[in-house]
C-alpha positions in Angstrom: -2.4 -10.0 4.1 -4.0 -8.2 1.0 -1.2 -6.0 0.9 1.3 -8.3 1.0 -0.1 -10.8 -1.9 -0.9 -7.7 -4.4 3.0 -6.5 -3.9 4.2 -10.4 -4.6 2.1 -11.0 -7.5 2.7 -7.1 -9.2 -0.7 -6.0 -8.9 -1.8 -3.5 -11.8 -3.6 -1.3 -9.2 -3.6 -1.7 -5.5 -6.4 0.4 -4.0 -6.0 1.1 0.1 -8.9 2.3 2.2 -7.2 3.2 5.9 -5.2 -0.1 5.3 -1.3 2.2 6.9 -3.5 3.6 9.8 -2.9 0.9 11.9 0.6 0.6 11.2 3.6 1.2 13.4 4.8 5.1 13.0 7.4 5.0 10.6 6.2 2.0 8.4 3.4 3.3 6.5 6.5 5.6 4.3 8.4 2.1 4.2 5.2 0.8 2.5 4.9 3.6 -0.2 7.7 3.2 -1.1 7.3 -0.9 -1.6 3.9 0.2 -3.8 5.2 2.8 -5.9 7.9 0.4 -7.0 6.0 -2.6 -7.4 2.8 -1.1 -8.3 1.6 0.2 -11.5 -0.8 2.6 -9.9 -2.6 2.6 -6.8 -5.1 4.8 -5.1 -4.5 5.6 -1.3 -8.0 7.0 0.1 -7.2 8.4 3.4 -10.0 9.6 6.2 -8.9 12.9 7.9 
């Protein structure tokens, strides 16, 4: 839901802790793509 609301309202910076992991495969690249074009910056912090 956080997602969604900071790509409707144009968030300055989205920040994202593990939120694509639980995506389906295939929709976490659909997502980047949404955030780099709606997003002014955002920080992807990704656990290996």
């Amino acid at each position: 839901m956080f997602l969604a609301r900071a790509l409707v309202q144009r968030a300055p910076l989205v920040v994202l802790d593990e939120s694509l992991a639980a995506l389906d495969p295939g929709t976490p690249q659909i997502a980047i793509a949404r955030i780099e074009r709606r997003a002014e910056a955002a920080l992807v912090i990704a656990h290996p």
